[in-house]
C-alpha positions in Angstrom: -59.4 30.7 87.0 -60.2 31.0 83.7 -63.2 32.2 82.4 -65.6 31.1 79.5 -64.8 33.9 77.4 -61.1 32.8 77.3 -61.8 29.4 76.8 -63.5 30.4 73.5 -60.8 32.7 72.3 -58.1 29.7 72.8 -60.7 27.1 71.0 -60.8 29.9 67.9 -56.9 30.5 67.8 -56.4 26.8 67.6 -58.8 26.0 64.9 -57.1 29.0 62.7 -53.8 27.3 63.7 -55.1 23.9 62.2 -57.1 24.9 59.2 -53.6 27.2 57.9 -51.6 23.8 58.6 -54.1 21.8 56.8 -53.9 24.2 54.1 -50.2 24.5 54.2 -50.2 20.1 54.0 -52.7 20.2 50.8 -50.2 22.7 49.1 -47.2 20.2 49.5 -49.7 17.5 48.9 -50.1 19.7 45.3 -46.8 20.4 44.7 -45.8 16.5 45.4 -48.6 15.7 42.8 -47.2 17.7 40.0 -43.5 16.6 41.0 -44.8 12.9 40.6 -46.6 13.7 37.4 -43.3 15.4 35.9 -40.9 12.8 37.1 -43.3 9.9 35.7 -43.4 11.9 32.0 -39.7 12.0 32.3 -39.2 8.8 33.2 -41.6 7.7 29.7 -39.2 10.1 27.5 -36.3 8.1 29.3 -37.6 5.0 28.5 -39.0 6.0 24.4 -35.6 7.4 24.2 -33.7 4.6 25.2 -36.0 2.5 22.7 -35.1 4.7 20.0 -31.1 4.4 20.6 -31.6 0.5 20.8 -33.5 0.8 17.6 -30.3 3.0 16.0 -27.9 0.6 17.4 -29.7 -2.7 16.2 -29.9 -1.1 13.0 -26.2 -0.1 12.5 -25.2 -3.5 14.1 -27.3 -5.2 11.1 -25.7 -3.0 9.2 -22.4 -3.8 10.3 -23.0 -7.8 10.7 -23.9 -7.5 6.8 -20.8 -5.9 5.3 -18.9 -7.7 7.0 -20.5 -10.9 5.6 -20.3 -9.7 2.4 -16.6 -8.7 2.7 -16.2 -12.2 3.8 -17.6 -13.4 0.4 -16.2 -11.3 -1.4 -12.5 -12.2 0.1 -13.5 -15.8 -0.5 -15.1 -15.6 -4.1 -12.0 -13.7 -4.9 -9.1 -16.4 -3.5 -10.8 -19.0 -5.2 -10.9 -16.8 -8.4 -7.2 -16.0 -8.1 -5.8 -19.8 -8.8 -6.7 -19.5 -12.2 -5.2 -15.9 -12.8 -1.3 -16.8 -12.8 -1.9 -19.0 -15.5 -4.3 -16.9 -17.6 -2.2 -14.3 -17.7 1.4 -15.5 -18.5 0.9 -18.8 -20.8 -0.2 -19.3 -24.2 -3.7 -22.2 -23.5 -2.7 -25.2 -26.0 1.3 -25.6 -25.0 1.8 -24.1 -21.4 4.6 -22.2 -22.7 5.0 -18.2 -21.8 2.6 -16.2 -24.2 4.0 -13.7 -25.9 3.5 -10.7 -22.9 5.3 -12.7 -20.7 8.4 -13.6 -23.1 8.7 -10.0 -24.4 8.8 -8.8 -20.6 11.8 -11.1 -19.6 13.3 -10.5 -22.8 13.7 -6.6 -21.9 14.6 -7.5 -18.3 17.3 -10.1 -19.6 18.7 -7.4 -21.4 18.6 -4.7 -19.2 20.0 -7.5 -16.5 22.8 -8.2 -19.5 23.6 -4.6 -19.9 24.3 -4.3 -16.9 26.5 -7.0 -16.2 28.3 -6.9 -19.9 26.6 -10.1 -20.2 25.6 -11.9 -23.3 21.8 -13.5 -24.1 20.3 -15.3 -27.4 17.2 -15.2 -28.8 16.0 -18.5 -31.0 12.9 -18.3 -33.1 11.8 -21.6 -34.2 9.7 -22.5 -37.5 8.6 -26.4 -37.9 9.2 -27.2 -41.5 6.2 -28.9 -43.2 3.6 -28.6 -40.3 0.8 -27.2 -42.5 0.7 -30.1 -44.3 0.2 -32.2 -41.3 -2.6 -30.2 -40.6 -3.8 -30.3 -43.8 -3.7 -33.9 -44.4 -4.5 -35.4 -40.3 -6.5 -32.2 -38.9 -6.1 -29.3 -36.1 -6.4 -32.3 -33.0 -3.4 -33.6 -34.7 -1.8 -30.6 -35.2 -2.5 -29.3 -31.6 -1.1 -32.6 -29.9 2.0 -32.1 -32.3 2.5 -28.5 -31.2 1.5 -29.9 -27.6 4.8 -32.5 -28.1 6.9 -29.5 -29.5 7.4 -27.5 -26.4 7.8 -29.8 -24.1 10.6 -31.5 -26.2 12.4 -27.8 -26.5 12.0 -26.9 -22.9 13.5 -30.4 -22.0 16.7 -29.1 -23.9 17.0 -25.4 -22.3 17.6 -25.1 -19.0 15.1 -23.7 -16.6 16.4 -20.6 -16.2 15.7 -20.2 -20.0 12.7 -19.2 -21.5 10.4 -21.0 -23.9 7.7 -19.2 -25.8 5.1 -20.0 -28.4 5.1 -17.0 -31.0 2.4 -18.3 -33.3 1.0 -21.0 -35.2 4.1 -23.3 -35.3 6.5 -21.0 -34.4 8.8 -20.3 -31.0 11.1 -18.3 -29.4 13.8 -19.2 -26.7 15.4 -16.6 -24.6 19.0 -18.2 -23.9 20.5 -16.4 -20.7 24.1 -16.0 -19.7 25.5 -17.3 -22.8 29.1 -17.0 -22.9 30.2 -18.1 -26.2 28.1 -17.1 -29.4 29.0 -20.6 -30.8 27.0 -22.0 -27.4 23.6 -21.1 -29.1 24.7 -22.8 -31.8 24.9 -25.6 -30.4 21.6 -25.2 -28.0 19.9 -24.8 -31.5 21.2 -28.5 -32.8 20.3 -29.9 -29.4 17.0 -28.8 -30.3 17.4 -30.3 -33.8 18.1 -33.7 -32.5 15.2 -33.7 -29.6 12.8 -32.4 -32.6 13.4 -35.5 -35.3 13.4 -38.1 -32.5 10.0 -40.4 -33.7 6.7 -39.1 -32.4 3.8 -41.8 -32.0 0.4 -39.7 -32.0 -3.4 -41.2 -32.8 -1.5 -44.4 -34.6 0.9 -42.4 -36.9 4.3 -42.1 -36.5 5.8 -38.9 -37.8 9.2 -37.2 -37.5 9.6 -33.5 -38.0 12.4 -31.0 -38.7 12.7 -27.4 -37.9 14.5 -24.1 -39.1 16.2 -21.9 -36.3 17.5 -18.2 -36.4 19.7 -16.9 -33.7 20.4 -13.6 -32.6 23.1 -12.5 -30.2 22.5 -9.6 -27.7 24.6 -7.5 -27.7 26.5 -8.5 -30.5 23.8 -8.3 -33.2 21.3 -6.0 -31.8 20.8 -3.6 -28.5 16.9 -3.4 -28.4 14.2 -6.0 -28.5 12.2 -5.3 -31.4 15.6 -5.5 -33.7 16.9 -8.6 -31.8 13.9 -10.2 -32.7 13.7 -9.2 -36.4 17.9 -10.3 -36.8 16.3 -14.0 -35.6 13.4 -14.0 -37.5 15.6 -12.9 -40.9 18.1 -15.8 -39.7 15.6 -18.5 -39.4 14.4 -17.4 -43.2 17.9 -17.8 -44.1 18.0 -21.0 -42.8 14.5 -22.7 -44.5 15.9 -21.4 -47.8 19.2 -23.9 -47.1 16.8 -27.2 -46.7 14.6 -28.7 -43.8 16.7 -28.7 -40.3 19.5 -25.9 -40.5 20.5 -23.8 -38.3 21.7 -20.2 -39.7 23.3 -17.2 -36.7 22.3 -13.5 -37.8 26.7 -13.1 -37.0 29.3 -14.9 -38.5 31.6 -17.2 -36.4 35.0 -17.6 -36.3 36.9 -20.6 -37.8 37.1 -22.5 -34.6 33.7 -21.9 -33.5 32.2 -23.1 -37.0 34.6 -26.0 -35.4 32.5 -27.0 -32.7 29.2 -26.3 -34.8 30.4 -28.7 -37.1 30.7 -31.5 -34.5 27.6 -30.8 -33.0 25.5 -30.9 -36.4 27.3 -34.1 -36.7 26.1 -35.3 -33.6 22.3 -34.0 -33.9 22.3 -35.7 -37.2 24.3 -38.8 -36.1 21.2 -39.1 -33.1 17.9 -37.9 -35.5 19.2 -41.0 -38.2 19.5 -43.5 -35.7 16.5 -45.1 -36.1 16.2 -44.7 -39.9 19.5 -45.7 -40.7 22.4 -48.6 -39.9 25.4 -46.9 -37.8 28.7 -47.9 -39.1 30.7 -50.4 -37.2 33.6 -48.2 -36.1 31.3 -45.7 -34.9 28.9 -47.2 -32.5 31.3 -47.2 -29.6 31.5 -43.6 -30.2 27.9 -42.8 -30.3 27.0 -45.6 -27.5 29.4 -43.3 -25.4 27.7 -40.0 -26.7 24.2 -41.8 -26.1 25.1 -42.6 -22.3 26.2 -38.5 -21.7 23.1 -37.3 -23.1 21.1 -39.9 -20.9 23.0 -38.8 -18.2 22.3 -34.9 -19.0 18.6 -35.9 -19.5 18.6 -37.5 -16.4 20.0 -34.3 -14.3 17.9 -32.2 -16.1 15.0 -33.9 -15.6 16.2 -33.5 -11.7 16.5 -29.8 -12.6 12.9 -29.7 -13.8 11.6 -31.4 -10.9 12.9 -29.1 -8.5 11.6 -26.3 -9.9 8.6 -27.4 -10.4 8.5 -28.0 -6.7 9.8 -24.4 -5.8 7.1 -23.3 -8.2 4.4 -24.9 -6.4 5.4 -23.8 -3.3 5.6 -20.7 -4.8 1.7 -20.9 -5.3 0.8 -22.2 -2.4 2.4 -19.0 -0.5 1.0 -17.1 -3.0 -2.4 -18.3 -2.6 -2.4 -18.0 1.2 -0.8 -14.4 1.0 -4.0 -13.5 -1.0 -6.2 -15.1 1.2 -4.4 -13.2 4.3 -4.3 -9.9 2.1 -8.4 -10.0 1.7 -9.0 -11.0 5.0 -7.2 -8.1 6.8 -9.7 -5.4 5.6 -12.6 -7.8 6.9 -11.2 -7.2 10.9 -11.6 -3.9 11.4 -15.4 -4.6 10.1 -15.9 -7.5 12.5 -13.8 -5.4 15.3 -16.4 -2.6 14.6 -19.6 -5.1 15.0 -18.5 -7.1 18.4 -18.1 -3.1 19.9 -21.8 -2.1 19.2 -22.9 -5.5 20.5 -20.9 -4.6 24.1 -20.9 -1.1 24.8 -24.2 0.3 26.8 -23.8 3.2 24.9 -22.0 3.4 21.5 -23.5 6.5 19.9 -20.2 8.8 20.3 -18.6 5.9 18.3 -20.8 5.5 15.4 -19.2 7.7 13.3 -16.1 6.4 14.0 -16.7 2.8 13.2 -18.6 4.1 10.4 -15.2 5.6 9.0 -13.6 2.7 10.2 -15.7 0.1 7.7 -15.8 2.6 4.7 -12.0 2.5 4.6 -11.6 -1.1 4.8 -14.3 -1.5 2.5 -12.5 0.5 0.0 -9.3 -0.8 0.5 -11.0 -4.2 -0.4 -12.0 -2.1 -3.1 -9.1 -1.3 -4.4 -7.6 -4.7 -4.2 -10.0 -6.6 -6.1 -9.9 -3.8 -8.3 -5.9 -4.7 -8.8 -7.3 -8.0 -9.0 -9.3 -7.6 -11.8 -7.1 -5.4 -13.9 -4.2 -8.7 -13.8 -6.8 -10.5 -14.7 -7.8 -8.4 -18.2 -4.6 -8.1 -19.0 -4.1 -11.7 -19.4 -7.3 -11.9 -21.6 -6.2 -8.7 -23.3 -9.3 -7.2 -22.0 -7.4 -4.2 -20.9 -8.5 -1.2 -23.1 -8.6 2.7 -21.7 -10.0 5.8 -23.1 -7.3 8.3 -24.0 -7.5 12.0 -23.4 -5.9 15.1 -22.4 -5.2 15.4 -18.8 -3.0 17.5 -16.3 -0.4 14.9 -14.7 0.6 17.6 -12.2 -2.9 18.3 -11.2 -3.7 14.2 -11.1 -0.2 13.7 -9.2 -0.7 16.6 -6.9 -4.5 15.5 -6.0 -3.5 11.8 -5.4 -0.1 12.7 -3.1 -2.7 14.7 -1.4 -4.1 11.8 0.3 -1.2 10.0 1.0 -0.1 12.6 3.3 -1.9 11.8 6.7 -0.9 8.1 6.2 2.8 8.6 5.7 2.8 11.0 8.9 1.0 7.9 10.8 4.7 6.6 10.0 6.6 9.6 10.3 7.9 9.2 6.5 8.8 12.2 4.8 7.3 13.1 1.1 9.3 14.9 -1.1 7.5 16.6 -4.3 8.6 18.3 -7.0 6.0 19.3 -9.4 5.9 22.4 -11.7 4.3 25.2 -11.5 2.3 24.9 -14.2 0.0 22.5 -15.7 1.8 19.8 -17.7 -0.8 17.9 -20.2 0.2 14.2 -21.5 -2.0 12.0 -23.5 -4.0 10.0 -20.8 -6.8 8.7 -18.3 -7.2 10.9 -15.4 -8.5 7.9 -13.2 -6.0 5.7 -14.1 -2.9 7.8 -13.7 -3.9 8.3 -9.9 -4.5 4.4 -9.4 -0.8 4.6 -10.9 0.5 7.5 -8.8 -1.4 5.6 -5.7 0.5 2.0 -6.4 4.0 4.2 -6.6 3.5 5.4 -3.7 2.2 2.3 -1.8 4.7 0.0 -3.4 7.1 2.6 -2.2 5.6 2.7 0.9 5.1 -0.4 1.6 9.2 -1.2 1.2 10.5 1.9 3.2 11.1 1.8 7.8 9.3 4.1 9.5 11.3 7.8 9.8 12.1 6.5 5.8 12.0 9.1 2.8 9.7 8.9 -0.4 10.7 11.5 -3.6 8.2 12.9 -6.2 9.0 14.3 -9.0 7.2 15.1 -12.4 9.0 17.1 -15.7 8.6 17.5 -18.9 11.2 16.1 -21.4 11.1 16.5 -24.6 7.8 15.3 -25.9 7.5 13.2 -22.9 6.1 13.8 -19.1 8.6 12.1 -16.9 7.2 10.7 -13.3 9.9 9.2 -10.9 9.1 7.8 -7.4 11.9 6.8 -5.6 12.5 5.9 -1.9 15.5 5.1 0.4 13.9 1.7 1.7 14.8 -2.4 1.3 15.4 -1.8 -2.1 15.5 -4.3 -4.6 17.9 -7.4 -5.2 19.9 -8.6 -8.3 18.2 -11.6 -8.8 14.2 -10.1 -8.2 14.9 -6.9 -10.5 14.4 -8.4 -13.5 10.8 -10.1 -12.7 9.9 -7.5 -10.2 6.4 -5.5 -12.6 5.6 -10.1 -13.0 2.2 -10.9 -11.3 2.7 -11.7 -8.0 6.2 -11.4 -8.2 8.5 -10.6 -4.6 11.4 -10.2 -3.5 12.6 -12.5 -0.9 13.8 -9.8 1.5 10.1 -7.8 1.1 8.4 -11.1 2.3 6.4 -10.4 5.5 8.3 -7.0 5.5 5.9 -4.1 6.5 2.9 -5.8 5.6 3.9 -6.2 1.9 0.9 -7.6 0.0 0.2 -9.8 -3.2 2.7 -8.3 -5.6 0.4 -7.4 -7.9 0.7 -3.1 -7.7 3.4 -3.2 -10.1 2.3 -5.7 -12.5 -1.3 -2.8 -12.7 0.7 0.0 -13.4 3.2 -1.3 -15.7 -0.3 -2.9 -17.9 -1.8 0.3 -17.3 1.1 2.2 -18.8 0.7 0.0 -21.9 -2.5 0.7 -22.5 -1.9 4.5 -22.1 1.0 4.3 -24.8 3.9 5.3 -21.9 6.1 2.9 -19.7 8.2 2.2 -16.7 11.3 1.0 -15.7 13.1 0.2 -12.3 16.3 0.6 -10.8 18.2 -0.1 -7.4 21.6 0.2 -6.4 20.7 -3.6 -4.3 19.6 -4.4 -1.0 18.8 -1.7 1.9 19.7 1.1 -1.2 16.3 2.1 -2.5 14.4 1.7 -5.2 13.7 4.1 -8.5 11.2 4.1 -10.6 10.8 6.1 -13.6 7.6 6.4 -15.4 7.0 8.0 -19.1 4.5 9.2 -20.9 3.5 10.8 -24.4 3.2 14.6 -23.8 0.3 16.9 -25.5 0.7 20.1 -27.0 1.8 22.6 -24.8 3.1 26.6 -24.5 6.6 26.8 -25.3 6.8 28.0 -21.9 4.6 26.7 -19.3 5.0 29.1 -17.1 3.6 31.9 -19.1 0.4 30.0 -20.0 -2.9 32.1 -19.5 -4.7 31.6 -16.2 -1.7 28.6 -15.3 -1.6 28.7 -11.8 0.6 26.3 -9.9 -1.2 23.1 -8.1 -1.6 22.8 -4.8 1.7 21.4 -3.2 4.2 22.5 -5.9 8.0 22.5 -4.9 9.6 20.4 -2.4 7.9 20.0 0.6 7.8 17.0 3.2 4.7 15.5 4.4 3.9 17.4 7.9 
């Protein structure tokens, strides 16, 4: 039985019980309070940090969105702008004809192509006799739709493989290719005669005009441009001293070929008189004959003319599409770069790789507008550089630099040979690297992967002597001649490694004319590399470079292949 006093010590025991679990429920009620509190401020930095990455992301995606617009415009502004270039820079405005750039290039190629082959070329130079007086007396329109008449009646004589240049004023060169007789230019020259004094209706007046031709034979009468040109210009002088409408050779011919030249000044004359003059009984069955072969040469060379001048345009098209293609293909990456912010949850780890990613397309659009730019100055003779004293090997050495990583992305091995010592050349640092870099990409560019590219820079003489060679596609017969021509390739390089506009080449070789040096290509033919071989004017320098105070050898001297 239990008593009071016991009851009263159980009710006491109990309370204590409940008051210390009570306690014990208001501390977990605490702690649960303070968890709450501190998951609720995390869950707010969560959430303002989240904001602030969608506010990074947004902003680089603008970012991105907008270059890549204005790489668009840029690509598009730039194709439209190209159609004009071709013809800006090779042809003189008022005929058409190749300006004077153009026909001195071929020129040199023809007779490097000739020199090789042991072949034969001939250079006309044309002079119309009495044109200043038609200027004088009907005016420059006159005069310019005259001129305008001119070149198309020599090129209709010349073949298309020829070329046809205006030299100045009212006087014109032709480049005669694979000729195999010397007396065969004479007789080019009094085609041209004949297609010359044929009548020429202009605003009302009829007029007839005469010309004086020099001819000079490579390699009979000279071996070098310059003096090839001189020997036809001295001829053609010759010739105006004779009389209106001769035709004088720098080199005499032998009896039978002055033979042949006879009977085709008999014929020029016999055609230019026609109109001005009966034609003797027993002779028009004899030049009704000779009338009916020249229509029938007109006619096939007319054919010969179209052809072309289908294949050229063709030729544009392709090239226009290939420029579009080539400025596009930086503009990729960019939009590739803008679709992955826009899906990715998170994209902060790759920021600074798409950043990277759109500088280097950026500048490789960069560059190629640049290239773009430069062919275009050079047609307007805009193309003028600051000369100065500059350490190739240093300029060489800094630019091969940077080629490295990308030829090891393709497992191509770089060669260099530089000296061990600076080597100083009359210059522009800038643009000797843009040279060194369009070497290197042409060469590039035109080797298979596990290929080999060779450096090498020397002194010789009073010159500083750069060759880049490469054991690639090489470079055919029929290409080598044209190959530093805007926008010129060779058929096997087409869609070959991602080969661009053809316009790397065409920069340096401009760029090496405005810095007083040049370049020259070579290749053995298809699949057998390519060479080229660049000069220019050396500065003073110690007798021996190697003892020169302070020289220290650039970075990369010796042979070494890229890692």
């Amino acid at each position: 039985m239990t008593t009071p006093a016991g009851t009263s010590h159980d009710s006491a025991a109990a309370s204590k019980l409940a008051a210390a679990q009570l306690a014990g429920l208001q501390t977990q009620i605490a702690d649960a309070q303070a968890l709450l509190v501190r998951l609720m401020q995390d869950v707010v930095e969560v959430e303002s940090l989240q904001t602030l990455q969608a506010q990074h992301l947004q902003e680089a995606n603008e970012q991105l969105v907008i270059a890549a617009l204005q790489a668009q415009g840029d690509a598009d502004t730039a194709a439209l702008a190209l159609q004009n270039l071709s013809h800006v820079a090779e042809h003189d405005p008022l005929t058409g004809l190749s300006n004077r750039i153009l026909f001195h290039d071929r020129l040199q190629h023809a007779m490097d192509s000739a020199g090789r082959s042991h072949g034969s070329l001939a250079l006309l130079f044309v002079d119309l006799d009495g044109f200043k007086q038609i200027n004088d007396s009907h005016g420059h329109v006159l005069g310019d739709l005259v001129l305008q008449q001119v070149a198309q009646r020599l090129l209709s004589v010349v073949r298309a493989a020829d070329t046809v240049s205006r030299h100045g004023g009212d006087e014109f060169l032709l480049l005669l290719t694979e000729v195999v007789r010397p007396v065969d230019a004479v007789i080019v020259a009094h085609k041209l005669l004949a297609a010359l004094a044929a009548p020429m209706q202009l605003q009302g007046l009829q007029l007839q005009l005469s010309a004086s031709i020099g001819i000079s034979l490579y390699p009979d009468d000279a071996a070098e441009p310059r003096q090839l040109l001189q020997n036809a210009d001295a001829a053609m002088y010759r010739a105006k001293r004779l009389g209106p409408g001769h035709v004088v050779s720098h080199g005499r011919l032998n009896a039978a070929e002055m033979g042949l030249v006879a009977q085709a000044a008999v014929a020029a004359g016999a055609t230019a008189n026609r109109a001005r003059r009966p034609v003797e009984p027993e002779r028009l069955h004899a030049q009704l004959r000779e009338a009916n072969e020249k229509l029938v040469l007109t006619a096939l060379d007319a054919e010969t003319l179209r052809d072309a001048a289908l294949q050229a345009q063709a030729r544009q098209s392709a090239l226009i599409e290939a420029v579009a293609q080539e400025l596009r293909n930086p503009s990729a990456p960019i939009r590739i770069a803008a679709s992955m912010l826009g899906r990715l949850a998170d994209a902060q780890p790759l920021l600074p790789r798409l950043q990277t990613m759109v500088e280097q397309q950026v500048a490789q659009m960069s560059r190629l507008v640049g290239d773009l730019l430069d062919v275009s100055r050079l047609g307007s003779g805009g193309l003028e550089l600051a000369l100065e004293v500059v350490d190739v090997a240093a300029v060489v050495d800094a630019a091969l630099r940077s080629w490295r990583p990308l030829l090891a992305v393709r497992h191509q091995q770089l060669l260099v040979m530089l000296p061990g010592a600076p080597l100083l050349a009359h210059g522009n640092a800038e643009r000797l690297a843009q040279i060194v870099n369009n070497l290197v990409d042409n060469a590039a560019k035109h080797t298979h992967d596990h290929g080999q590219i060779e450096v090498s820079l020397e002194a010789q003489g009073d010159k500083v002597v750069l060759v880049v060679a490469d054991n690639g596609i090489g470079i055919t017969a029929q290409a080598l001649p044209r190959i530093f021509e805007p926008f010129a390739q060779d058929t096997q390089a087409i869609g070959f490694n991602g080969v661009g506009l053809g316009i790397g080449l065409t920069v340096v070789r401009a760029l090496l004319q405005a810095l007083g040096g040049s370049i020259t290509a070579s290749s053995a033919g298809s699949r057998l590399g390519s060479r080229f071989v660049v000069t220019l004017p050396r500065a003073g320098a110690p007798a021996d470079p190697a003892a020169a105070p302070g020289a220290a050898p650039p970075a990369g001297a010796g042979a070494a292949p890229a890692p």
